[in-house]
C-alpha positions in Angstrom: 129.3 -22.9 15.1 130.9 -26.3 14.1 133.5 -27.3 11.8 134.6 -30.2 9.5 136.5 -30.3 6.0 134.9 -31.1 2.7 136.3 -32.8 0.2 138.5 -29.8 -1.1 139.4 -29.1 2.4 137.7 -26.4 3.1 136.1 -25.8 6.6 132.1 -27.3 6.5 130.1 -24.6 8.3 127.6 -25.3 10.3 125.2 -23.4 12.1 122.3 -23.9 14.5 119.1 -21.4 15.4 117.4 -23.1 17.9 114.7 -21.9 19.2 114.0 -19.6 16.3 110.6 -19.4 14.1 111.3 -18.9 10.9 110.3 -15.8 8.8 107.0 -15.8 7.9 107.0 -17.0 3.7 103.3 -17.1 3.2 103.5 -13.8 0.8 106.1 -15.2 -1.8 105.9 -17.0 -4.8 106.8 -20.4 -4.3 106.9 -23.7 -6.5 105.7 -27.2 -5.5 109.1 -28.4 -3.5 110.3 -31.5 -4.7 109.4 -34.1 -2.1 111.0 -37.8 -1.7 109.8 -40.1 1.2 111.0 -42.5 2.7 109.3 -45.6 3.8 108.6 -44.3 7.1 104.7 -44.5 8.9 105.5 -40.8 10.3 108.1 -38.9 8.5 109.6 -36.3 9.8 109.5 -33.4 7.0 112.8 -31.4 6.5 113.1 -28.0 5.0 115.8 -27.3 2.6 116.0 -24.2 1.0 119.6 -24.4 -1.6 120.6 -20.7 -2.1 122.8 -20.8 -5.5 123.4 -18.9 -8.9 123.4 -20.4 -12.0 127.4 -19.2 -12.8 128.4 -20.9 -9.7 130.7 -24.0 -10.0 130.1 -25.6 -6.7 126.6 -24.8 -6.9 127.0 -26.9 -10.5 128.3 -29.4 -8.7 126.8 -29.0 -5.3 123.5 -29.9 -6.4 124.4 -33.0 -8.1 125.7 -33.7 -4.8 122.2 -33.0 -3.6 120.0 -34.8 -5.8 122.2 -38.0 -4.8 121.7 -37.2 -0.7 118.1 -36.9 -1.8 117.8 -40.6 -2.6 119.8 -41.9 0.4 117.6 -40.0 2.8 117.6 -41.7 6.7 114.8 -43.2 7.1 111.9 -41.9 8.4 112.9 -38.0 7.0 111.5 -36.3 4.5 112.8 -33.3 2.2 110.8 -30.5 1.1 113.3 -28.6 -1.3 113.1 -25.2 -2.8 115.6 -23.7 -4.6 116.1 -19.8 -3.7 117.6 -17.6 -6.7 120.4 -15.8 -5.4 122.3 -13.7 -7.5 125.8 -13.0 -6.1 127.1 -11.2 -9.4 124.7 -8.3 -9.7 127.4 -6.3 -11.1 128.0 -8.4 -14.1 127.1 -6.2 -17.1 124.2 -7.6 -19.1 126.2 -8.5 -22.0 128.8 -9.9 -19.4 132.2 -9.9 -18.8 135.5 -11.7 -20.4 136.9 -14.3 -18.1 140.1 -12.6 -18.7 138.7 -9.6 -16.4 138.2 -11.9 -13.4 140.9 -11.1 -10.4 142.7 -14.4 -11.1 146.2 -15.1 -12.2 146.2 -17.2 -15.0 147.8 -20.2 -13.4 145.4 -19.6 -10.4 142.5 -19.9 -13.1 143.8 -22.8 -14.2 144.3 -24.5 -11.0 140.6 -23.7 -10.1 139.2 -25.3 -13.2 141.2 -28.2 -12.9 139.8 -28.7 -9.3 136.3 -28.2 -10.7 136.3 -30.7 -13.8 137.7 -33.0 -11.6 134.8 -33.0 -9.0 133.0 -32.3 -11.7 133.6 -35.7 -13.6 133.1 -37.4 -10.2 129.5 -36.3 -10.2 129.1 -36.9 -14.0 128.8 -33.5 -15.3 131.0 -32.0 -17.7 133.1 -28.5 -17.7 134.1 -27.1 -20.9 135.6 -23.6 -22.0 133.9 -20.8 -20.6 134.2 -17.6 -23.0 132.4 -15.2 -20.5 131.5 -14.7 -16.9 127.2 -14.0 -17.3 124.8 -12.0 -15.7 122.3 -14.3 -14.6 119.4 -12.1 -14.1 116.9 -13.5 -16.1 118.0 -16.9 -15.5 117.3 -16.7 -12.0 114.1 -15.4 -12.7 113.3 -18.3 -15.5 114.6 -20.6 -13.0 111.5 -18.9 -11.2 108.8 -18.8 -13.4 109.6 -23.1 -13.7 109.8 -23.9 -10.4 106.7 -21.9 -9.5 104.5 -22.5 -12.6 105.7 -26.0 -14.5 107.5 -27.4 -11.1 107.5 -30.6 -13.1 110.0 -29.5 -15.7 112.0 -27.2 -13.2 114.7 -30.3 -12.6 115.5 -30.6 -16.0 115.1 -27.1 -16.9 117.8 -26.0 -14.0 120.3 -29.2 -15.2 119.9 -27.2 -18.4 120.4 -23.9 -17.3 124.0 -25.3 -15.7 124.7 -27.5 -18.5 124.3 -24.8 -21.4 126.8 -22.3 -19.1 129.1 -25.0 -17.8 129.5 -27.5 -20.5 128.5 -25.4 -23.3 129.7 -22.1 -22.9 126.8 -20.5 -23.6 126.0 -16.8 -22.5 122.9 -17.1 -19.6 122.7 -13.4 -20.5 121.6 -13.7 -23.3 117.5 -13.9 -23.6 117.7 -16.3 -26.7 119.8 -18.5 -24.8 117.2 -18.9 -22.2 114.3 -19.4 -24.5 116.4 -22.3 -26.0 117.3 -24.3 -22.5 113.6 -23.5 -22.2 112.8 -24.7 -25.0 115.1 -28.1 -24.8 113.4 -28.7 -21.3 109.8 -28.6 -22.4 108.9 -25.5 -20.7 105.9 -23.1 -22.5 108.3 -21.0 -23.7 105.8 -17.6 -24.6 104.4 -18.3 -21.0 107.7 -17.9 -19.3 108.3 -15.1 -21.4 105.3 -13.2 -21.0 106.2 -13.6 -16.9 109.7 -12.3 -17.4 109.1 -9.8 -19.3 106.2 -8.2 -17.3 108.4 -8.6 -14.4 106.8 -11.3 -12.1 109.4 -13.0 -10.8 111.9 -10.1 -9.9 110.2 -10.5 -6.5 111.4 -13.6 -5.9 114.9 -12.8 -6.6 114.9 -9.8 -4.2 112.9 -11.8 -1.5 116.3 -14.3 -2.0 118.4 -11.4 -1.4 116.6 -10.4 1.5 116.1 -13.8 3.1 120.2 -14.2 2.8 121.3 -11.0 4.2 119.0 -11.6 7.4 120.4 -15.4 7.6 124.0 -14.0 7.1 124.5 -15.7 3.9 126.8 -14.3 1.4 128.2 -17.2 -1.2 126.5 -20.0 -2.4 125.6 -22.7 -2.7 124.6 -23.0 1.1 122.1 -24.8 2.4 119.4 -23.9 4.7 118.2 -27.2 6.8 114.7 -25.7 8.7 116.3 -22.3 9.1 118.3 -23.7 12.1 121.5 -25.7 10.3 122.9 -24.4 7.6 125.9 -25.8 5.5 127.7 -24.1 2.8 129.5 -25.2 -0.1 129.6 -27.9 -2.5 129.5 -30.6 0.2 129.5 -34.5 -0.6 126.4 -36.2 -0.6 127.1 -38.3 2.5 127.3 -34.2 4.3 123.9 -33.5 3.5 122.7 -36.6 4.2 124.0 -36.5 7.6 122.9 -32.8 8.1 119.2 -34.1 6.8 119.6 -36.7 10.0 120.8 -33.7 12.5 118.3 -31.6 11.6 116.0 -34.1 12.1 116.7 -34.4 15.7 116.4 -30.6 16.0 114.5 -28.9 14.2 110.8 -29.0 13.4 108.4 -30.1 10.3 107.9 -27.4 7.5 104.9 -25.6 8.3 
């Protein structure tokens, strides 16, 4: 295990598997992973898998970070990314909680948000007044059902999904709420509801759940180069990109 500082200086870790296959993944529901090439004659195709929760702030901001790292990829590598639906806040009551119930003094709170709009605004993305801490069940699953079965509107559909929480205040608990992000990002909105309401993506949640217990991983976002480097938190784009490049050198093409 390695170590450097992020931008909020906290500790970057790293970690390397090598020599280990990765689980087999043939059996779950996946999406299309969004893929960028370089100009390369034989890219080299990385695996990222981005483990985050839509009530997340770094992972708000930590995948902004990504999408930029995505478009100054080294040449001759390739990213195959799939975003696993990891819900850290089980707990959360359905109707969710007041923030006022978090274990935060107030001038702690305060202090964290500050430090969040502010690499917030760096990335371009706004932070407003959050009423309620949300159970994001059935946004993960949503965040499923569009990456899986309309992977083209999944981007925009998962910018809304942070954008209604984040900058709107809006209450991902609440099944309306998810129907109108839906809705906003051009998703067939009685399809996905049809699929959430029989239940089809709840696999996929648990499979994240799963997949992160036997990788160690307990807060997001963190992200999952190959299954052999791994780098948590909302690191800056230059990070990942760098981490694309070592993980290049060492690990192997997605099967």
């Amino acid at each position: 295990m390695g170590g450097r500082e992020d931008a909020l200086g906290r500790e970057v870790a790293w970690s390397y598997q090598g020599g280990h296959d990765p689980p087999d993944v043939t059996s779950r529901q996946r999406g299309s992973p969004l893929m960028l090439r370089s100009m390369s004659r034989a890219p080299r195709t990385i695996r990222l898998e981005v483990f985050s929760d839509y009530t997340c702030p770094w992972c708000y901001v930590g995948w902004a970070r990504l999408e930029k790292a995505l478009a100054e990829l080294p040449e001759g590598v390739e990213a195959a990314v799939e975003w696993r639906p990891f819900e850290i806040h089980p707990e959360v009551p359905v109707g969710g909680m007041p923030v006022e119930d978090l274990p935060y003094r107030p001038d702690v709170w305060e202090q964290m948000q500050e430090a969040l709009r502010s690499n917030a605004e760096a990335e371009g993305l706004e932070v407003g007044k959050r009423p309620k801490v949300s159970n994001t069940h059935r946004a993960l699953a949503a965040g499923s059902y569009a990456q899986a079965e309309e992977p083209g509107r999944f981007p925009a559909f998962h910018r809304r999904l942070f954008e209604g929480y984040f900058a709107e205040g809006r209450d991902l608990g609440d099944p309306g709420v998810i129907t109108a992000l839906a809705t906003d990002a051009g998703l067939d909105v009685e399809h996905m509801e049809s699929a959430l309401d029989g239940g089809r993506y709840e696999r996929a949640i648990l499979d994240t759940a799963a997949d992160a217990r036997s990788m160690g991983i307990s807060g997001t976002p963190t992200f999952v180069f190959d299954r052999r480097l791994a780098a948590s938190g909302a690191q800056p784009a230059q990070v990942l990109v760098e981490a694309f490049a070592r993980a290049a050198s060492v690990g192997s093409d997605v099967e």
